[in-house]
TORTORGU-121792 format. One line per 2 residues: for each residue z, y, x of C-alpha. Coordinates in steps of 0.25 Angstrom, whole numbers, plus 5000, padded with zeros to 4 digits. Each point is the difference from the previous one (the first is absolute). Example, Ala and Ser with C-alpha at 12.3 -4.5 7.8 and 13.67 -1.06 7.14 Angstrom:
5031,4982,5049  4998,5014,5006;
END
This chain:
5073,4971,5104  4996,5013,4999;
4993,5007,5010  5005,5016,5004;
4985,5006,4993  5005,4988,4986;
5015,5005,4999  5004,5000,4984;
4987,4993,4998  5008,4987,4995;
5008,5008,4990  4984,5008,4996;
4996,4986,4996  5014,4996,4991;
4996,5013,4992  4984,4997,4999;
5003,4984,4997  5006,5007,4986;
4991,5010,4999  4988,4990,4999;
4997,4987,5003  4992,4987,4996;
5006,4997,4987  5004,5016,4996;
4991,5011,4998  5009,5014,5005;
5011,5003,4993  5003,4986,4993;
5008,4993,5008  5013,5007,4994;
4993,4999,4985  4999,4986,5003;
5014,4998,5006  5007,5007,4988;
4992,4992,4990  5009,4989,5006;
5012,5007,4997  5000,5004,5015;
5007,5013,5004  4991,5004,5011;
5009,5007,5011  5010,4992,4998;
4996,4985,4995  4988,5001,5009;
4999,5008,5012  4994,5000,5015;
5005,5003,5012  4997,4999,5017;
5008,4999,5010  4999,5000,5015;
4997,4985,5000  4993,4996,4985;
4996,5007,4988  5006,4994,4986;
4996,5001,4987  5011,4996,4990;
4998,4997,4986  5010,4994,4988;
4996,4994,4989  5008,5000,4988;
4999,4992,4989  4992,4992,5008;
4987,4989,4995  4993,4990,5007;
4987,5009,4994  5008,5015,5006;
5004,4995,5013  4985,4993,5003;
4993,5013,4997  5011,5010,5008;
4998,4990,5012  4984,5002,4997;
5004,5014,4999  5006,5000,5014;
4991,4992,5006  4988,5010,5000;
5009,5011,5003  5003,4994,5013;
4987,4994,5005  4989,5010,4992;
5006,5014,4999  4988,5010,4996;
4999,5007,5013  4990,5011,5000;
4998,5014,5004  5004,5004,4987;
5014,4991,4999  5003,5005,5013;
4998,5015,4997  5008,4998,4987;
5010,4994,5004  5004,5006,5014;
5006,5013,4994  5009,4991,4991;
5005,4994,5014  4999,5013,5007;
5010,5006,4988  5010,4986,5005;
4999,5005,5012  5004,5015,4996;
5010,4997,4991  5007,4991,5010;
4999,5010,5011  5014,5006,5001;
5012,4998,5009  5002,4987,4996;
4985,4995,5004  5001,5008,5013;
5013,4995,5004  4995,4986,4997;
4991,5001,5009  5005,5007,5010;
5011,4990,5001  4989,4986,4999;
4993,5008,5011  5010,5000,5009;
5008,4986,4998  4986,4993,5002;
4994,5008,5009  4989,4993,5008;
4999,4990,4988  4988,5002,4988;
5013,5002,4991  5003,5012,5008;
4985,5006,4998  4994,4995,4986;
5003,5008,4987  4998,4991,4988;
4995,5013,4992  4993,5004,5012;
4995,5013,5004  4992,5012,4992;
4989,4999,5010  5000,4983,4999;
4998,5001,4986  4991,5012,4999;
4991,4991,5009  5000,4987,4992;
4986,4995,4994  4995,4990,4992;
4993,4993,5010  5012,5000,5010;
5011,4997,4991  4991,4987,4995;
5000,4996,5013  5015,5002,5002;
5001,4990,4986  4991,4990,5006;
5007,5001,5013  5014,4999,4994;
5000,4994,4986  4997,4987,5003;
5003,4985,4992  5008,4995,5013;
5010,5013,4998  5004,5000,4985;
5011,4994,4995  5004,4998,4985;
5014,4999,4995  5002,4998,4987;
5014,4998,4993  5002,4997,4987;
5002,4990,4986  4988,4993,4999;
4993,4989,5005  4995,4999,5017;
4988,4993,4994  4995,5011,4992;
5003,5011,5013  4992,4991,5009;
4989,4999,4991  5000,5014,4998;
5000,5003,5014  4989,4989,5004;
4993,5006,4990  5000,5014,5006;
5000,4999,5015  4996,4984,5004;
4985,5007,5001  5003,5011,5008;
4996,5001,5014  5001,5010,5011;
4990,5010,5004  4998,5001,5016;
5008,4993,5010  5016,5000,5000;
5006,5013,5008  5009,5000,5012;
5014,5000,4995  5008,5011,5005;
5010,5004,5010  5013,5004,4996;
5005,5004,5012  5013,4999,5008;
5011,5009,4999  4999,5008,5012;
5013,5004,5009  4989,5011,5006;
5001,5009,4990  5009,5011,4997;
5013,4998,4994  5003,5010,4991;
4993,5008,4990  5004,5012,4991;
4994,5006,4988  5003,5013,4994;
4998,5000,4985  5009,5014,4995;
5002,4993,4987  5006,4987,5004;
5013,4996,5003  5003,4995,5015;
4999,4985,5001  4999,4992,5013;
4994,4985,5002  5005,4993,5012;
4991,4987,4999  5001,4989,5010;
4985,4992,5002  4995,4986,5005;
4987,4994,4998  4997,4995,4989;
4997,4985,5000  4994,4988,4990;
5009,4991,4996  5000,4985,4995;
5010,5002,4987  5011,4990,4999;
5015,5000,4995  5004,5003,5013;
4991,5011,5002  5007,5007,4988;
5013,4998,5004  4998,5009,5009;
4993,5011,4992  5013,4997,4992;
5009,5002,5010  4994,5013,5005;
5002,5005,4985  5014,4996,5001;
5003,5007,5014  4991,5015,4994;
5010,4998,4987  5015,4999,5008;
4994,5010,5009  4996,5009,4986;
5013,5000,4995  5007,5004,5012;
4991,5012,4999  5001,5004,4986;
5015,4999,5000  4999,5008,5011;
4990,5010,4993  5012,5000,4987;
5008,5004,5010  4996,5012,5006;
4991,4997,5011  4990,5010,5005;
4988,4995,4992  4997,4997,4986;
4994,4986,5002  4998,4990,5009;
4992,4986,4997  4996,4990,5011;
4987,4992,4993  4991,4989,5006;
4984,5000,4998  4986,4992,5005;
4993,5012,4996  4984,4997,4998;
5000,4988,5011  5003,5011,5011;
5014,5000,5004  5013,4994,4998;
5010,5010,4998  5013,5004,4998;
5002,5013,4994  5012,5011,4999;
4998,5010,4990  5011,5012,5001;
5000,5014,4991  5010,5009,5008;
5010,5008,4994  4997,5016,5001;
4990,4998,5012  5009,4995,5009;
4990,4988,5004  5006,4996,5015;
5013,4999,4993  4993,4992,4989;
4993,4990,5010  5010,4999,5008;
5011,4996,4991  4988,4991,4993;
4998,4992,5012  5014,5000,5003;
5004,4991,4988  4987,4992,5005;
5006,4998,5013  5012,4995,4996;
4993,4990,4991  4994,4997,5014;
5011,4998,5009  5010,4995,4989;
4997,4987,4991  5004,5002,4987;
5013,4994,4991  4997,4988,4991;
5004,5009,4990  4988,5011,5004;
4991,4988,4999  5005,4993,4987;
5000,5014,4992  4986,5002,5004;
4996,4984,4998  5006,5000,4988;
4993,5013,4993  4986,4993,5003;
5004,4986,4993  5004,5007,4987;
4988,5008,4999  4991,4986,5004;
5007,4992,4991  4997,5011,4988;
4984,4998,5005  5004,4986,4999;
5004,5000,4986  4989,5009,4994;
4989,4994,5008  4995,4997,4986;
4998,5015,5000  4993,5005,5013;
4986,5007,4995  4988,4993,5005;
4995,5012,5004  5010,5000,5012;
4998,4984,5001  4984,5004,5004;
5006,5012,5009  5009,4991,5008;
4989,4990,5002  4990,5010,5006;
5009,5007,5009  5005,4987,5006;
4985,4998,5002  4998,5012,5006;
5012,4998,5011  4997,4984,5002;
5012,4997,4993  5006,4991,4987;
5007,5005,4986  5012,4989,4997;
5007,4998,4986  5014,5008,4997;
5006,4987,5000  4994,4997,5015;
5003,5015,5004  5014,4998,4995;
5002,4987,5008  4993,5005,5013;
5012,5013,4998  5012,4992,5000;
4994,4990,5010  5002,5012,5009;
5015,5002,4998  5005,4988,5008;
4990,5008,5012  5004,5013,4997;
5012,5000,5010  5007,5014,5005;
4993,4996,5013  4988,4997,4997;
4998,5012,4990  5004,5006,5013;
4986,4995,5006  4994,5002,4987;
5004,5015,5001  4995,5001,5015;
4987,4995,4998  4996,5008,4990;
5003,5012,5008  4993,4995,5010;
4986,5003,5005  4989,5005,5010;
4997,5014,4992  5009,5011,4993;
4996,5010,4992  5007,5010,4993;
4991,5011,4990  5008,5012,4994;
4998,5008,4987  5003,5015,5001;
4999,5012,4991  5001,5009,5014;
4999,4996,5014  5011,4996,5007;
5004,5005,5016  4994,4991,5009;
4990,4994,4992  4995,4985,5003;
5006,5000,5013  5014,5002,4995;
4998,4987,4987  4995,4991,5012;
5010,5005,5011  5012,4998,4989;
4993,4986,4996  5000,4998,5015;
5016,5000,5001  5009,4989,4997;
5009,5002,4986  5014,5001,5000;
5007,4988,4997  5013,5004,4999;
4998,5012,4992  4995,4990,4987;
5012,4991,5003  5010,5011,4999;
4994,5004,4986  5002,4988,4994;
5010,4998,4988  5009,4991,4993;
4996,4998,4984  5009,4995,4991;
5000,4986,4993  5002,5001,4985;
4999,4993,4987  4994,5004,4987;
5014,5000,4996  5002,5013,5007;
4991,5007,4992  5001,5009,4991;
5002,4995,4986  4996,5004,4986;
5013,4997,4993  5004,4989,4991;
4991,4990,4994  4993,5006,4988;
4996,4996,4987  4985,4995,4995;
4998,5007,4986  4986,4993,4997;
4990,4990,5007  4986,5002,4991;
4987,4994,5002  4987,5008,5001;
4989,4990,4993  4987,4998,5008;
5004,5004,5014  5014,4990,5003;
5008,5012,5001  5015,5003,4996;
5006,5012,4998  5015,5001,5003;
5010,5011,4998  5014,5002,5006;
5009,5006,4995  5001,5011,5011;
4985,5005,4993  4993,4992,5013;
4988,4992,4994  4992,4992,5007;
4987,4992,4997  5000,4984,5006;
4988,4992,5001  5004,4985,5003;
4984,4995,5007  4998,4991,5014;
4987,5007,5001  5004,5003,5014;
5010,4988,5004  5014,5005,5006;
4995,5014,4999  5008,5011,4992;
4996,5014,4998  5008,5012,4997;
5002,5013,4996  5011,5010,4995;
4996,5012,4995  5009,5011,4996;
5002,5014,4999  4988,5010,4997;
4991,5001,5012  4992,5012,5001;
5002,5003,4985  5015,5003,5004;
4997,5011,5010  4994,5013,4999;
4985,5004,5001  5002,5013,5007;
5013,4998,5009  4999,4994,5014;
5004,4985,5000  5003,4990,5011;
4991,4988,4991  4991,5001,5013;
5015,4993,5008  5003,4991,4992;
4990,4989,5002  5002,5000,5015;
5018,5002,5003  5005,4994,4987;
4998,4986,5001  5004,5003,5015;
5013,5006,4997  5006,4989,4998;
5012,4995,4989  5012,5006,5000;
5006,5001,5013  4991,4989,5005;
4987,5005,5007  4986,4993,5001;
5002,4992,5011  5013,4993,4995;
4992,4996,4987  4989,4995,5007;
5009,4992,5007  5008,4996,4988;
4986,4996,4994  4992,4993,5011;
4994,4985,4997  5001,5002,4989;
4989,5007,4988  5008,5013,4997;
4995,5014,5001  4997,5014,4993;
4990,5012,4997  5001,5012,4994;
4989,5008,4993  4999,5012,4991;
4994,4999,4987  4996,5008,4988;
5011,4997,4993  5008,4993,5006;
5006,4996,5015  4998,4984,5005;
5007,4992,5008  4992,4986,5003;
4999,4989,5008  4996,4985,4999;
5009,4988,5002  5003,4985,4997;
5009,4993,4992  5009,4998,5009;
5002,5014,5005  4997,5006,4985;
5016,5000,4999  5002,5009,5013;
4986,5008,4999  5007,5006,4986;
5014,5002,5006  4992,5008,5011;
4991,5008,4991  5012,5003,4991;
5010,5005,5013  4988,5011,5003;
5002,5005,4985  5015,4999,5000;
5002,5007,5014  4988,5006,5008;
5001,5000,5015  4999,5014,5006;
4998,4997,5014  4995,5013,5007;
4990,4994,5009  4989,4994,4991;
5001,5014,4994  4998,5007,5013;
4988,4990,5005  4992,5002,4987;
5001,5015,5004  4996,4997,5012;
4988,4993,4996  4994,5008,4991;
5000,5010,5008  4993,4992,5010;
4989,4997,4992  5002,5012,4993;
4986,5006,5003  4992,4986,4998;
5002,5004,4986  4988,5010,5000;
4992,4993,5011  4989,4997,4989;
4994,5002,4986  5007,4987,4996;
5014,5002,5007  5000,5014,4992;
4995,4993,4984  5011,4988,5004;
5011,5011,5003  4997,5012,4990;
4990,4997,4988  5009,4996,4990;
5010,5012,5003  4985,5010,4999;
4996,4993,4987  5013,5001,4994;
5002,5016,5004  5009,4996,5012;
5008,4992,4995  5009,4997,5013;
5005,4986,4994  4986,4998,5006;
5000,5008,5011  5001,5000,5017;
5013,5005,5004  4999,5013,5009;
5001,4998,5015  5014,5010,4997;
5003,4990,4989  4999,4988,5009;
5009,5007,5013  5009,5004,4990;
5003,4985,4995  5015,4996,5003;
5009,4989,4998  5009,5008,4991;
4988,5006,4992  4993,4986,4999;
5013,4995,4995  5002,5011,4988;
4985,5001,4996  5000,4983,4998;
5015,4996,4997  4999,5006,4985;
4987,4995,4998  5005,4986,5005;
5011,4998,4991  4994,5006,4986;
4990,4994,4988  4999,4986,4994;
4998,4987,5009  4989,4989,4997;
4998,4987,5009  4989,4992,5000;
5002,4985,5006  4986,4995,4999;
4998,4984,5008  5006,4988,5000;
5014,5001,4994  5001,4988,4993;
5009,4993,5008  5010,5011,5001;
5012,5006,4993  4992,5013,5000;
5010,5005,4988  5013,4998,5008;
4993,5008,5010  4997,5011,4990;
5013,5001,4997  5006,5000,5013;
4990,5012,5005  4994,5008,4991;
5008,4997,4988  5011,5004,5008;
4995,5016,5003  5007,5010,4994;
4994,5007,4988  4989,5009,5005;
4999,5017,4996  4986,5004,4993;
4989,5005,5010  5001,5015,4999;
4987,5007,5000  4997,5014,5005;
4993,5007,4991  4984,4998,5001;
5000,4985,5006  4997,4993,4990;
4985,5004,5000  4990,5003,5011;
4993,5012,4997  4984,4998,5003;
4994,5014,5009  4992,5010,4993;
4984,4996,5001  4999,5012,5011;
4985,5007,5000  4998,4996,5013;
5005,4986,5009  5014,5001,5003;
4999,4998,5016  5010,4995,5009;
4999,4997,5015  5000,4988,5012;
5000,5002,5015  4990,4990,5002;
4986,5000,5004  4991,5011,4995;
4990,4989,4996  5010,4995,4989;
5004,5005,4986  5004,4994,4987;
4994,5003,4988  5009,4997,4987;
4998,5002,4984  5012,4996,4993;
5001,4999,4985  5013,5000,4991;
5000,4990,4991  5015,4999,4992;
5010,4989,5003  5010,4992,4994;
5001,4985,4994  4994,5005,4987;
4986,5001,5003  5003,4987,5008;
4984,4995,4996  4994,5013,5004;
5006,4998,5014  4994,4987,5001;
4985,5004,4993  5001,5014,5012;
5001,4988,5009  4988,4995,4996;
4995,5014,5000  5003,5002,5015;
4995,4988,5003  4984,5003,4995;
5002,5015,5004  5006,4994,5015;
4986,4992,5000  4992,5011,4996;
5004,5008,5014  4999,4990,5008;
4985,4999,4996  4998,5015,5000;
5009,5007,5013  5001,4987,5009;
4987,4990,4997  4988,5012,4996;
5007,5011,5007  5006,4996,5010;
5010,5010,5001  5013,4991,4998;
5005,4987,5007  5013,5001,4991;
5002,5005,4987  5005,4994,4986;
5005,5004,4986  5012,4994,4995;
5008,5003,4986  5016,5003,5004;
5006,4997,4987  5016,5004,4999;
5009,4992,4991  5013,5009,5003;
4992,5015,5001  4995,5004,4986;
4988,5009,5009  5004,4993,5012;
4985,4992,5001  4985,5002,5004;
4986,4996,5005  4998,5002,5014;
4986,5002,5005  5000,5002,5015;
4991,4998,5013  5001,5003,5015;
4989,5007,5002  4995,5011,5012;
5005,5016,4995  4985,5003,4998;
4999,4989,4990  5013,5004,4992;
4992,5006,4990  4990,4987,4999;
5012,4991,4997  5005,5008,4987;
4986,5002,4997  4999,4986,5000;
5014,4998,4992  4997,5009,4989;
4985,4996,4998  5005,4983,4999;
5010,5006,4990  4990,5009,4993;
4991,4987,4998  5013,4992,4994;
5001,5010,4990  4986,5000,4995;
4996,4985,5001  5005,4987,4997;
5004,4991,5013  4991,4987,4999;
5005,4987,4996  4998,4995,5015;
5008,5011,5005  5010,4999,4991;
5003,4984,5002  4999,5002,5015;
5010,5011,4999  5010,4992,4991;
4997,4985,5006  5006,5003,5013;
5013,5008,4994  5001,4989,4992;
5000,4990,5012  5011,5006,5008;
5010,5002,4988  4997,4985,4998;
5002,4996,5015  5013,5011,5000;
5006,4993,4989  5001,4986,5007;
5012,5005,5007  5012,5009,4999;
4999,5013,5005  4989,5003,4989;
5011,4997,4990  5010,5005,5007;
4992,5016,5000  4996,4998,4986;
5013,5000,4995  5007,5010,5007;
5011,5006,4990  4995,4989,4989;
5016,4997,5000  5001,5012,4993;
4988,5005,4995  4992,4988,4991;
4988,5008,4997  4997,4996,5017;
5000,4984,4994  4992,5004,4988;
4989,5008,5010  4999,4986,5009;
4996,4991,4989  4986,5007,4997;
4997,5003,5016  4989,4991,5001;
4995,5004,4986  4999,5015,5002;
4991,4999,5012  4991,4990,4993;
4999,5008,4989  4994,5011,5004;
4987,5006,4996  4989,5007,5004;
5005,5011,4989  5011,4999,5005;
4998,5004,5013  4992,5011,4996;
5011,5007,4991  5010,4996,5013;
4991,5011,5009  4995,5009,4989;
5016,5002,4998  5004,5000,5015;
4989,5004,5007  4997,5013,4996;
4996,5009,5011  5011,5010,4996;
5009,4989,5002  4998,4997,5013;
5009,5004,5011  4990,5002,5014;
5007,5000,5013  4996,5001,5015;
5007,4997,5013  4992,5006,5011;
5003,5002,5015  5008,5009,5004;
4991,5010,5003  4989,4997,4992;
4995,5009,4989  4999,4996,4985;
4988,4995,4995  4994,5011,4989;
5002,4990,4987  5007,5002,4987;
5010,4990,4995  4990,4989,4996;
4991,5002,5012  4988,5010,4997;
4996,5009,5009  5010,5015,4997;
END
């Protein structure tokens, strides 16, 4: 709707709808959101897209009387946003830091890529956040005209979702909108285009920091359709022709192919195109390889239908996971309820139930023969325009004339028959087992939270909570060993590795493909993560699987696989991506931060590139192995167990495991040692764009389950202080699109927590940001936080512990280690206590002790080449 002068004006007026508006004067509208116990940013939140702006609002703890006045709330933000010179002006360099902050090699490749697959169509030529000379030329006058043209009764639509009666939303929705009326006649609708053969067929952008990725997309126009059951049959049987086709390539990929990964994925992108999309990372550059061999597999798919077996693996994955939709339907947010109905909207289609959506999937078994997947297959593959864009970190020999005259040649079919291989049928008998049943030494309930503790006699505990809160649903996690506490702060590790090859190594002889197969249909997995204190493996399963999903968690910890491929992939792939790590001031504090705050603590830290191409099977296997096989186990077994023997299959799993030695720590891992306050920022670099930098004041505030309720009131803490910057850097200033303040608080590292106060900001504007940081701390040591700020501080943390606690994973992270350490039980019972408790005193004493200038540690990541900025640690001028 926007023409080429008005790119990013849509997404201009979703910031000055909450800037001002009918029914809140500037600055009020996140006031009044958290006065409902509203996080804003997360509970409610606006966004635009190629086809529609959204705004998104939940409401919890809903009333008739809070419900009626955010719908009022909405309503004048939407039709009457204050749109004056002075809005305007105020807010477009908050947009224009949006646009700054998102421009790296992500953003470029972005669009370099929607460019070239709709090229000729107004997907191809129109930026959602615009241009620096579109916005710079937006004025009141125009962008009011551009509201009246656009915003208009006859194009809103209103979802709402949610426990509450339909009368009281449609009165509160009569009430608000019935009166309004359009300004001006209606516009022209535009015209999305056609894809259009014309155009060139390849594309390649070189980004130096990213890794090599190719897109091989397949196009067709895009078409309205009259949404029926047979019509998502089809879409259904598309899915189910991409997913045969995904596994062949994955298994391939676990094999040793010549590229990472290779996904086939279907999309109606924007009512422009219908595609079909092949998506392939090569391995080591080789990309005509990588292609080749990709659209090899995809050729076979072509000319071959494939088994019953192929198609009943794949069918049979889908209906366990819609029949778990099915049987927590109960549970699906209304947030996503509202979401689903919009986008159908937006795309002319429906929503159905899960139970429909389960019935229309296996109405398509019976028509999902080998040879109609066949056709399925072909048809997807077929249309009037192919396009293939490449991401490279150097040019390659030949440039787009080479990617378009390789697309241009026929695959090999024979070259992906011949790499095909025969997998091995097992059982879960053929797994490793633990040993002989054990014995149950003590079953005891925890009072208030229907939890039991149990205790084998091999030293395993486990905590059980017995709750249908999520029907057929059970959640699990074993965590054992030491997790970082068990490796040294200072030596290199391999913690980086394990995440990505050691679920993929497989079981005992048995790699990852065997034990998907062993596995398929049926709701049985596993993931690994490294903790603080701990290593966890988890998955979720049903009752009927539970039995097997514990056999198959226990076989990893009584005999890890060491497969050497997943070891050699991982490698592969991080050093593919290697550089994207410092693209950008964010990539850098999401990679580093904590290892610079806790005087390079390399736990923490980004491997070397020598670390990485010095990863081998053999040295994977000797860092892990060890780590795998010492320190207590705990399981949690949160969901609905009732109807189960859960203790037989205690006993026949984790009971069974063999006494486990102690976690040995090296000297100096117990604790994480906060960096000295240096006199001047600490300053670390990206190989972004010199218009981006970070700018970061991180204060040390203990840790430990101790001071368990000053965690919570620094929580509160953050919260004001978060508020506080987002008025002064972002709303008066102007100077940040993204920035925060958050309290990471440690229960396993005695020093191991802090408060985090960071924006992205310009280089130049560095200095204005820890300015800013230390002023807003300044102040909350000198004067007392209002009432109204404190209650919109703790209303909205009180709101998503309340909503978190209606399921299981809030309890299942609460009580991590409780088996074994009570105190973490005796912490949950005063949660909601502790954050309503707190005072304005309170938080006074909390900053006057933690927010000390001398306290706070300042650090900069600057470009490359820029200089530092001339400040101290706290931001005045040197």
């Amino acid at each position: 709707m926007e023409q080429p002068h008005e790119a990013g004006w849509a997404h201009l007026i979703e910031h000055l709808s909450f800037r001002e508006s009918r029914y809140l004067q500037s600055g009020e509208a996140r006031r009044e959101w958290q006065r409902l116990g509203v996080s804003f940013g997360s509970d409610s939140n606006a966004t635009t897209g190629t086809t529609a702006t959204v705004y998104q609002l939940d409401i919890p703890a809903a009333t008739p009387e809070s419900v009626a006045q955010s719908i009022r709330l909405l309503s004048g933000m939407i039709r009457e946003p204050l749109l004056t010179e002075a809005t305007v002006n105020a807010e477009r360099p908050i947009v224009m830091a949006e646009r700054r902050e998102r421009d790296g090699p992500d953003f470029r490749i972005n669009e370099a890529s929607r460019q070239h697959f709709f090229a000729g169509q107004l997907l191809g030529e129109r930026s959602t956040i615009g241009t620096e000379e579109t916005l710079a030329a937006a004025n009141a006058s125009a962008v009011q005209a551009f509201h009246h043209r656009w915003y208009r009764p006859e194009r809103v639509v209103i979802a709402i979702a949610g426990d509450m009666d339909p009368a009281l939303f449609e009165q509160a929705i009569v009430s608000n909108f019935a009166d309004w009326r359009a300004t001006g006649p209606a516009p022209t609708e535009p015209d999305f285009g056609q894809p259009d053969p014309a155009r060139p067929t390849a594309n390649i952008i070189v980004e130096p920091t990213q890794p090599m990725v190719v897109h091989l997309a397949t196009i067709r126009p895009w078409q309205r359709v009259t949404d029926s059951v047979a019509y998502t049959q089809g879409l259904m049987l598309d899915t189910l022709a991409s997913l045969i086709i995904n596994r062949r390539l994955e298994e391939r990929a676990r094999g040793g192919a010549s590229y990472l990964a290779a996904q086939v994925s279907t999309d109606k992108p924007s009512r422009s195109a219908d595609m079909t999309t092949i998506s392939i990372i090569p391995l080591e550059s080789n990309w005509q390889r990588a292609i080749d061999d990709t659209r090899a597999v995809v050729a076979v798919a072509m000319a071959t239908p494939p088994s019953e077996a192929d198609i009943q693996r794949e069918f049979a994955d889908v209906e366990t996971f819609l029949r778990r939709e099915l049987a927590n339907a109960q549970n699906e947010p209304g947030t996503k309820q509202a979401d689903d109905l919009l986008n159908a909207v937006d795309i002319g289609e429906t929503v159905t139930s899960p139970d429909h959506a389960l019935a229309i999937w296996q109405s398509i078994r019976p028509l999902a023969t080998p040879q109609r997947m066949l056709e399925v297959t072909r048809a997807i593959f077929n249309g009037p325009v192919t396009r293939v864009h490449m991401t490279s970190p150097v040019p390659i020999e030949g440039g787009e004339a080479a990617l378009a005259e390789l697309i241009a040649r026929p695959p090999s079919v024979a070259a992906a028959s011949a790499a095909g291989r025969t997998t091995p049928n097992i059982r879960f008998a053929d797994l490793p087992s633990p040993g002989r049943r054990g014995a149950l030494v003590s079953r005891t309930p925890i009072e208030r939270f229907d939890l039991e503790r149990w205790e084998f006699g091999n030293g395993v505990t486990a905590l059980v909570r017995s709750t249908d809160i999520e029907p057929n649903k059970i959640r699990i996690t074993v965590r054992f060993g030491g997790g970082r506490r068990a490796v040294s702060a200072t030596g290199t590790n391999l913690l980086w590795a394990g995440e990505g090859a050691l679920v993929e190594s497989g079981i005992g002889r048995f790699d990852q493909t065997t034990l998907d197969r062993l596995v398929s249909g049926r709701q049985i997995g596993m993931r690994f993560s490294v903790g603080d204190d701990a290593f966890t493996l988890s998955a979720e399963t049903r009752p009927e699987d539970l039995a097997d999903q514990l056999r198959l968690l226990v076989a990893k910890l009584t005999q890890p696989g060491w497969q050497p491929a997943p070891v050699q992939r991982t490698r592969a792939a991080r050093l593919a991506s290697y550089d994207a790590m410092r693209n950008s001031p964010m990539a850098v504090l999401e990679g580093d931060m904590q290892s610079l705050l806790f005087s390079g603590d390399r736990r923490f830290a980004v491997p070397s590139r020598s670390e990485v191409e010095a990863l081998t099977p053999a040295a994977f296997r000797r860092f892990w192995e060890p780590l795998l096989a010492e320190g207590p186990v705990e399981v949690q077994i949160f969901g609905d167990v009732s109807g189960v023997d859960l203790q037989t299959m205690m006993l026949d799993t984790f009971g069974a495991l063999r006494p486990r030695p102690p976690v040995r720590v090296p000297p100096g891992a117990d604790d994480l040692r906060p960096t000295p306050v240096p006199a001047t920022p600490l300053v670390a670099r990206h190989s972004g764009g010199e218009t981006q930098a970070a700018a970061v004041l991180a204060f040390p505030t203990g840790g430990g389950l101790g001071a368990i309720r000053t965690a919570r009131q620094l929580d509160i803490l953050a919260a004001i202080y978060n508020d506080r910057l987002y008025e002064r850097l972002r709303d008066q200033a102007g100077a940040s699109y993204s920035q925060a303040v958050t309290s990471n608080w440690s229960l396993d590292f005695p020093n191991g927590s802090y408060i985090f106060v960071g924006g992205l900001v310009k280089p130049e504007d560095s200095g204005l940001m820890l300015q800013s940081a230390t002023a807003i701390a300044q102040e909350l040591m000198t004067t007392p936080v209002t009432d109204d700020e404190l209650r919109r501080a703790i209303g909205p943390a009180m709101e998503q512990i309340i909503r978190a606690s209606s399921g299981n994973v809030f309890w299942m992270i609460q009580t991590e280690g409780a088996s074994r350490d009570p105190r973490r039980i005796d912490a949950l019972r005063t949660y909601l206590t502790d954050l309503n408790s707190v005072t304005p005193e309170d938080i006074q004493r909390l900053a006057q002790t933690y927010l000390r200038p001398e306290r706070g540690i300042p650090l900069l990541i600057l470009p490359e080449s820029a200089a530092v900025p001339a400040v101290t640690g706290t931001g005045q001028p040197r």
